[in-house]
N, C-alpha and C positions, 0 to 999 in steps of 0.2 A: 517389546523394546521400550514400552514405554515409564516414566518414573513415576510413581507413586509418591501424590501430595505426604503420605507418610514418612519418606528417605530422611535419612539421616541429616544430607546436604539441606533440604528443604526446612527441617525441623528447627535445625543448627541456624541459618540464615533468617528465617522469621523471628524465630527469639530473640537472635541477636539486634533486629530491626536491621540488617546489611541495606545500605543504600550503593547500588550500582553505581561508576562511574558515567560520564556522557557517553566516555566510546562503547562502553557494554551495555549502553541502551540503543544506541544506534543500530550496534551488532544484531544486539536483540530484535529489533523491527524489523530491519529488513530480513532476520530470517524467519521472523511469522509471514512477512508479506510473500517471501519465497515460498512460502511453505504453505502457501494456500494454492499454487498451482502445481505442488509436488509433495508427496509427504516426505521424505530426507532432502535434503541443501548439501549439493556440492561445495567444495572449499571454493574450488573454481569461479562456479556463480556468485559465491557471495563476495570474493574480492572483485569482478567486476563489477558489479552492482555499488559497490562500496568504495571502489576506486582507490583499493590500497592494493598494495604489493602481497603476491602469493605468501612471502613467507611470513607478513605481517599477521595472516588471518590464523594458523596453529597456534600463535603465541597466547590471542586473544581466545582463541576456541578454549584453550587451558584454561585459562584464567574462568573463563564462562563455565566450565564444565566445574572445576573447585567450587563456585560456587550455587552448583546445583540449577541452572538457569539452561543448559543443555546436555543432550547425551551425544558424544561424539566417537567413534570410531576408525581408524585408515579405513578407508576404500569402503564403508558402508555411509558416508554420509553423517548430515550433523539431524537431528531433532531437539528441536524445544520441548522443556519440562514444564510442567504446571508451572512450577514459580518462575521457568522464566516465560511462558504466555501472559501473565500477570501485568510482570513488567514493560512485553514489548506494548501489550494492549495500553498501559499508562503514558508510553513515548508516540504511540500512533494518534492519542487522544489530543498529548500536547501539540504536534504537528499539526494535524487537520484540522482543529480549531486555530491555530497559528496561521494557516492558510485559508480562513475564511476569512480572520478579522485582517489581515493584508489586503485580501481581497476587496470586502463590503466596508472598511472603515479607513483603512488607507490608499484605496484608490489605485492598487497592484492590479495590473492585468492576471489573469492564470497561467500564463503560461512563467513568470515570475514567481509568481507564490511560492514554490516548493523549495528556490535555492534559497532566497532570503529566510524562508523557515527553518530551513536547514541551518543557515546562521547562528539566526536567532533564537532558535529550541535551545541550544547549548545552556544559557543561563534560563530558561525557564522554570519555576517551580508551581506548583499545585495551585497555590495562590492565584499569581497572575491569570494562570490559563481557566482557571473557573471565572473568574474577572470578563476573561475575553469573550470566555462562552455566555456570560451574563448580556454584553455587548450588544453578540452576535445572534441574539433570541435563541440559544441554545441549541445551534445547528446538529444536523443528525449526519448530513452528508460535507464532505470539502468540496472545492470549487472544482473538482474532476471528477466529482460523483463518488468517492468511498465513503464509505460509512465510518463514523464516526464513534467511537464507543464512549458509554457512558463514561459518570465520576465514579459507578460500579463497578465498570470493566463488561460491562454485557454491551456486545455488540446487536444493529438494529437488524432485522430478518431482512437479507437481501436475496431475492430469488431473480435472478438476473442469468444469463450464460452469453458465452461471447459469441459473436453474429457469424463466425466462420462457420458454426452448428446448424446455422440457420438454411431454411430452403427457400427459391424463390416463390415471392408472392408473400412471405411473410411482412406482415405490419406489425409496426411496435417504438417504443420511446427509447431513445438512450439514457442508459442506467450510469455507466461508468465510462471513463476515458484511460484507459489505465498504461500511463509513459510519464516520465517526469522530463522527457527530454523536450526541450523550450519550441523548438522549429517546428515540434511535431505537432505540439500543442498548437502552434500560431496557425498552423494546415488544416487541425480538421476544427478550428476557430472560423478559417476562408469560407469554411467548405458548408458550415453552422450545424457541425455535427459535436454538440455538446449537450449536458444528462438535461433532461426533456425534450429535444428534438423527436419531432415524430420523423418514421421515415419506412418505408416501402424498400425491399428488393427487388429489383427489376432484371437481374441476372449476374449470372458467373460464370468467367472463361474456364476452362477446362485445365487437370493437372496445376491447381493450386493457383489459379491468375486470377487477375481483376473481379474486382466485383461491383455491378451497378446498382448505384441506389437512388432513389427520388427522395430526397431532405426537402421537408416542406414543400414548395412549388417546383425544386430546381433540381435534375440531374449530376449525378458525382460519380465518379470513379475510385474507388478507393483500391492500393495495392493489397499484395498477399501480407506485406509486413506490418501493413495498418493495420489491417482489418482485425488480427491479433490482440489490438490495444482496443478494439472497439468491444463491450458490452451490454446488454440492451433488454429489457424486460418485453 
């Protein structure tokens, strides 16, 4: 299923230099970001995730799919195409360094970061965001722990999995926090479960419940829905 850097669409849009609009790069990100915990993207998931209307996401899928950036189908789901993993990885690059220099330079807590980047990616271009990255000692990871890809588009090796895999008695650091949602962020901030926290399993209720952990000196409880968002090398 997959398209070959060869296709017609890819050849036609590179030549041409096509530059995506904002909304087909947004589209584009979050469906590489989906698309790392699934390989096709419901239409479904991505209008939530996206926070637009059901029938707003075919119109754009078209449009994406015209210009070779994904392959979409009814009822089989969408995939990204080389050229458009290209470009989601150049919108992911803008973001997360957007959300570091908020972060380390403007004095954004994290759990802020991702809306106002969201904002302000809109006008971003190549320029500024190598700018920021100059700022920002050339971060590799955002203030939630993702990895940051290059000005080449190579992403850095993350060998990480999410702690629900995990058994008790395991020790290990947190890699990632992965939720853009604000309240969530500010919880397991309470809790000091953020990427370098060390931390111990000390137990798990049975049929999908709680799960205990020792963060640094202190006891936590985290639910079934957290624990999800939590990743950890």
């Amino acid at each position: 299923m997959a398209v070959q850097s060869g296709s017609r669409y890819y050849q036609v849009m590179k030549s041409n230099n096509f530059q995506p609009s904002v909304a087909m790069r947004e589209y584009l990100a979050e469906i590489y970001r989906l698309q790392e915990d699934s390989p096709t993207v419901s239409t479904t998931s991505l209008a939530e995730r996206l926070h637009v209307s059901a029938p707003a996401v075919p119109r754009m899928l078209k449009r994406l799919r015209n210009a070779g950036y994904v392959i979409h189908k009814p009822y089989q789901g969408i995939e990204i195409t080389p050229l458009g993993r290209e470009e989601a990885l150049k919108e992911l690059r803008r973001h997360r360094i957007l959300e570091v220099f908020l972060v380390d330079i403007m004095g954004f807590t994290w759990d802020e970061a991702h809306e106002h980047a969201d904002d302000m990616g809109k006008g971003l271009n190549d320029t500024l965001t190598e700018r920021m990255a100059e700022m920002t000692n050339n971060p590799t990871r955002c203030p939630h722990g993702e990895p940051i890809p290059d000005s080449e588009g190579n992403l850095p090796d993350v060998k990480d999995v999410c702690i629900i895999n995990l058994s008790i008695g395991h020790v290990g650091t947190v890699s990632r926090v992965r939720t853009n949602e604000p309240e969530r962020l500010k919880y397991f901030k309470t809790l000091g479960l953020v990427p370098g926290a060390k931390f111990e399993i000390l137990g798990r209720a049975p049929f999908n419940g709680p799960m205990r952990l020792r963060v640094e000196r202190d006891e936590v409880v985290l639910g079934a829905e957290l624990i999800k968002s939590l990743w950890v090398e």
